[in-house]
C-alpha positions as CSV (number, residue, x, y, z in Angstrom):
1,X,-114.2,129.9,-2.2
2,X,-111.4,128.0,-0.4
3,X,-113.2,126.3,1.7
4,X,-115.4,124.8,-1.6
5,X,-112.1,124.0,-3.2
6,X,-111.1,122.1,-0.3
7,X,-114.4,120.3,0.0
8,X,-114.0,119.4,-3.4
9,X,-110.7,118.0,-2.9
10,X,-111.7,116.0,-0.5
11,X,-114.8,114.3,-2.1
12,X,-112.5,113.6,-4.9
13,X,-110.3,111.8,-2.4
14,X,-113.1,109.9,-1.7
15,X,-114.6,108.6,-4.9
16,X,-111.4,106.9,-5.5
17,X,-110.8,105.7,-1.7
18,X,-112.1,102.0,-1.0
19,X,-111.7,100.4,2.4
20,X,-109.8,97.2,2.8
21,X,-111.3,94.0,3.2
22,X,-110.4,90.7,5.0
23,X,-111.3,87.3,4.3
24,X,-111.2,84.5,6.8
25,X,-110.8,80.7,6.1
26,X,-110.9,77.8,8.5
27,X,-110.3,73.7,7.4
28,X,-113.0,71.7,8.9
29,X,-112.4,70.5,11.3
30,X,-111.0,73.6,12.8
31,X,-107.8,71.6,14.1
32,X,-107.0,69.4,11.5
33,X,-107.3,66.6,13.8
34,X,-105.2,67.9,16.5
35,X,-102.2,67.2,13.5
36,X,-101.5,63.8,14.2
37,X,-97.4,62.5,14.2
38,X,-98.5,59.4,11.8
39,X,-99.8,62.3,9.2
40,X,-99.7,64.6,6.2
41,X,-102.4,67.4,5.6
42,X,-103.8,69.2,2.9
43,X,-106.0,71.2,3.2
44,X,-107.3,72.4,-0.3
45,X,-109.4,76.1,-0.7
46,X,-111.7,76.1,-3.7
47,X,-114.0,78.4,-5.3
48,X,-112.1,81.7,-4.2
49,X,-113.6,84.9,-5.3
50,X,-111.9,88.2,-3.8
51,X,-114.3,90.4,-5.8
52,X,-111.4,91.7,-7.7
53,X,-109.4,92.9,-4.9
54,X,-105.8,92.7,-4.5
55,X,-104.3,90.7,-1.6
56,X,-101.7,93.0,0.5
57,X,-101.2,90.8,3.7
58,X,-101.5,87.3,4.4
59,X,-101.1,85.3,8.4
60,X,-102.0,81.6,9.4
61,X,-102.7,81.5,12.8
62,X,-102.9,78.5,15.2
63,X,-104.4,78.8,18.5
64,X,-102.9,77.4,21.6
65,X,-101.0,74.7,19.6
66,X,-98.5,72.8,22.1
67,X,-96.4,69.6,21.3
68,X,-97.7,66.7,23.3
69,X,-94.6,65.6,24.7
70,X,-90.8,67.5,25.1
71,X,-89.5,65.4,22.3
72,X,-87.6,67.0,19.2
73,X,-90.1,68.1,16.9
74,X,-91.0,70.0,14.0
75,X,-94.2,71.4,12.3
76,X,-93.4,71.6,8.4
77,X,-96.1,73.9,6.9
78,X,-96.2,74.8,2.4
79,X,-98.3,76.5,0.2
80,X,-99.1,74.8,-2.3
81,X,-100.9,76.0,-5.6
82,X,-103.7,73.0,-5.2
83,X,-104.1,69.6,-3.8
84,X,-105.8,66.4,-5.3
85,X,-109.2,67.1,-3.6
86,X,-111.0,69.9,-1.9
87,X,-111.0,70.4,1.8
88,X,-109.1,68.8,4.5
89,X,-107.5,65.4,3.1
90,X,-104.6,63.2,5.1
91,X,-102.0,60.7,4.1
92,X,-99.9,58.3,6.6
93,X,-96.6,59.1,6.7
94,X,-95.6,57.3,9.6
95,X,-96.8,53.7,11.0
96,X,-100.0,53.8,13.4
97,X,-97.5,52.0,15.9
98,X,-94.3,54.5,16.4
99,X,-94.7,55.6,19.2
100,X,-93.5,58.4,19.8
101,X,-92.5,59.3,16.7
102,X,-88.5,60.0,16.1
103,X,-88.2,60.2,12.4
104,X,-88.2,64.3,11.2
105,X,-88.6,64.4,7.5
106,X,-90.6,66.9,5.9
107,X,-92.7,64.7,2.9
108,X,-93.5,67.2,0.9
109,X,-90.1,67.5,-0.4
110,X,-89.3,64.0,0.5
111,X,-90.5,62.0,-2.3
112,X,-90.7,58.7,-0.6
113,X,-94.2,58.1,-0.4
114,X,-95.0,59.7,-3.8
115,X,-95.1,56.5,-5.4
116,X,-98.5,55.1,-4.3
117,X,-97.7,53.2,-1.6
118,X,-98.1,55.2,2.4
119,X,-95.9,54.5,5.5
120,X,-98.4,51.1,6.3
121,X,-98.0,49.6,2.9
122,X,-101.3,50.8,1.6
123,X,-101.7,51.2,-1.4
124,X,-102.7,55.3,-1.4
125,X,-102.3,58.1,-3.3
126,X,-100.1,60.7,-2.7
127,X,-102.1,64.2,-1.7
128,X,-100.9,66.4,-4.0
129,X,-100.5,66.0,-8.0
130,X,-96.7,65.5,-9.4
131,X,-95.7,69.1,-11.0
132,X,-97.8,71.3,-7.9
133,X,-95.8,74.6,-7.3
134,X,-94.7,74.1,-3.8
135,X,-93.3,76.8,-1.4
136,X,-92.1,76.3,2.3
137,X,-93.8,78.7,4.4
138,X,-91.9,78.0,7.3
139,X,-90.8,75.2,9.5
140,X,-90.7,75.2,13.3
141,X,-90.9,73.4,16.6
142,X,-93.3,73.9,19.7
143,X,-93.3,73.2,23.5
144,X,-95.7,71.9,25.8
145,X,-96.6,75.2,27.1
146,X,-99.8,76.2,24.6
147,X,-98.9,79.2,22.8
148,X,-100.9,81.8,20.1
149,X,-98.8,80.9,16.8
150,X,-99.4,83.6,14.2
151,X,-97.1,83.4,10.9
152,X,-97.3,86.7,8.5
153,X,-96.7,85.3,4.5
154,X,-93.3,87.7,3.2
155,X,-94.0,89.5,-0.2
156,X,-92.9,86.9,-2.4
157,X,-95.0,84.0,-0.9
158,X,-98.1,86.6,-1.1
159,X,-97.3,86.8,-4.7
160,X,-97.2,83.5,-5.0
161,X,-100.6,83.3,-3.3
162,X,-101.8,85.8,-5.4
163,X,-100.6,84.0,-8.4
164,X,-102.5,80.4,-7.3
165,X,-105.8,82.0,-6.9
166,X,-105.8,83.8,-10.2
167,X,-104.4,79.9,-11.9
168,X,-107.9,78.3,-10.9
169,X,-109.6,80.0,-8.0
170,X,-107.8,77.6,-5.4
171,X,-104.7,77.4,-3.6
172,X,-103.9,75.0,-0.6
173,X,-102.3,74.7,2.6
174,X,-99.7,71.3,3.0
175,X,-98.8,70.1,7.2
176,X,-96.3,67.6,8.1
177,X,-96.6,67.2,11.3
178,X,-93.8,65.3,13.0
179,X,-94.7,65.2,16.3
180,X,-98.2,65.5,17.6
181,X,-99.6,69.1,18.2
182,X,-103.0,69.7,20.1
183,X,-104.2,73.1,19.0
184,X,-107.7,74.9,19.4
185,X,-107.7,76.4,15.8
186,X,-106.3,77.4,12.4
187,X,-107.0,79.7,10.3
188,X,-105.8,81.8,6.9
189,X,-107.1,85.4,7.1
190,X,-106.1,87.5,3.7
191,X,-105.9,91.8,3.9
192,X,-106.9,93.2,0.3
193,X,-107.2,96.4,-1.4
194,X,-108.9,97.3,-4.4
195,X,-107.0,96.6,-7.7
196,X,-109.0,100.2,-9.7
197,X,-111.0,102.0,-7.3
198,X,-114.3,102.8,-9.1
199,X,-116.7,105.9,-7.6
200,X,-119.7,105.4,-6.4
201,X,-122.8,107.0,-8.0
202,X,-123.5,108.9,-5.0
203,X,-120.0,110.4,-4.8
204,X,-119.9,111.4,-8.6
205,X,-123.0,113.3,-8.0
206,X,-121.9,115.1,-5.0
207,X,-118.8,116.3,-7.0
208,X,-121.2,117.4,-9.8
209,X,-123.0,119.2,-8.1
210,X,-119.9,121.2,-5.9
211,X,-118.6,122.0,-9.1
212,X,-122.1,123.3,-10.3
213,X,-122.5,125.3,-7.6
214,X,-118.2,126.5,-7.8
215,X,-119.2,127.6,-11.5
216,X,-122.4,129.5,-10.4
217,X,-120.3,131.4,-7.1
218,X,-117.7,132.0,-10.0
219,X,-120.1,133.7,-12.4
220,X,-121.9,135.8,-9.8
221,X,-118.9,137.5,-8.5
222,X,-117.2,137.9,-11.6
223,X,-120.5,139.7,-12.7
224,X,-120.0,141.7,-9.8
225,X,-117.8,143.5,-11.3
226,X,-118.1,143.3,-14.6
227,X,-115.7,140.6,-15.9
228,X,-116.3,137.2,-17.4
229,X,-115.4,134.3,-15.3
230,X,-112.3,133.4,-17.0
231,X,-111.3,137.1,-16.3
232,X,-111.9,137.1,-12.9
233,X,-110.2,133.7,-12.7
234,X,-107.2,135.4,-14.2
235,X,-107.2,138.3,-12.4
236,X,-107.1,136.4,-9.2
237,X,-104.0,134.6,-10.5
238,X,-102.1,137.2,-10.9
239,X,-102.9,138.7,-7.5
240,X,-101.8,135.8,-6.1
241,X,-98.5,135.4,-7.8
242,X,-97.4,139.0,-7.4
243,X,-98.2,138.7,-3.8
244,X,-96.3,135.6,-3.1
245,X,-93.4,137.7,-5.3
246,X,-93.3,140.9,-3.3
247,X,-91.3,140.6,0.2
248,X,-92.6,142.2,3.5
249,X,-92.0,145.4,3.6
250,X,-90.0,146.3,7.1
């Protein structure tokens, strides 16, 4: 009888028990053009279906990324809730002929080459639409020395994540690059976990049937000797609670 209790127990457990899901994204190209010092990125995600599923865990990883030279530098990296157009889309920021680059602002929140007009004179328009939520994911500097560079999102910029997806289906990724950063990869990979658990037909007929078969172990024994099920239910109840009531005798 325990042991078909337990059994039960556990399938239950189990029709309401999903396993978590990840979902990969890479910009094409893979290194967003090696994030060139003269440039801003976007890189815009479209069309994202999570089947449901709510996002726990969020990294951006980029693989051996290593400044090209030992000069100060910083990689300014946002999440942005979209960008003008889908994909991977660049802006200059910088002229073609600084070389190396020395000037360290981050133009997303610089608004300096909002107005139209890009860092050679050229008439262009800025990436991302005036009014975008924008949050700074983080901002940091590299060596020449390649390293693995894996940044985890915090609660509040998963949220935010969370909350850019459901306002469209698309979210994006902004880069300011000021300095130039050879890397071998990027990518976004996003943990979920299902928002309602449904059973599976298979596992709703398993615990039918355990409970079929519970009923019909139930009814035998109680038959057994002479008592309804309900009575031998009871009867068993109250064993058990003047059991755990009495203390061991010496």
């Amino acid at each position: 009888m325990r042991n078909l209790i337990a059994s039960l127990l556990l399938l239950a457990a189990l029709a309401g028990a999903a396993a978590a899901d990840t979902f990969t994204f890479t910009p094409n190209p893979a290194d967003l053009y090696d994030l060139d010092h003269h440039m801003v990125y976007t890189w815009r995600v479209s069309n994202v279906n999570l089947g449901g599923q709510t996002i726990t865990g969020a990294t951006l990883s980029i693989k051996n990324i290593r400044n090209w030279d030992s000069n100060p530098n910083m990689l300014f990296v946002h999440l942005l809730d979209t960008a003008r157009r889908s994909g991977v889309r660049s802006f200059y920021d910088d002229n073609p002929g600084n070389v190396p680059v020395t000037d360290i602002t981050d133009d997303f929140v610089n608004t300096r080459w909002h107005n139209g007009t890009d860092a050679r004179g050229v008439s262009s328009t800025w990436l991302v639409p005036p009014g975008t939520a924008d949050i700074l994911l983080f901002a940091t500097s590299f060596g020449t020395t390649p390293v693995d560079f894996v940044y985890s999102f915090t609660a509040a910029q998963i949220a935010a994540l969370s909350a850019f997806i459901a306002n469209g289906r698309n979210f994006a990724l902004g880069f300011d690059p000021d300095c130039h950063y050879w890397n071998d990869g990027i990518s976004l990979t996003l943990t979920t976990s299902p928002s309602a658990p449904v059973p599976e037909p298979g596992t709703l007929g398993l615990i039918g049937f355990a409970l079929a078969a519970l009923w019909a172990m139930v009814r035998r024994r109680a038959g057994q000797r002479g008592q309804t099920p309900i009575t031998r239910f009871s009867s068993e109840a109250r064993r058990g609670q003047i059991s755990k009531a009495s203390p061991t005798m010496p």
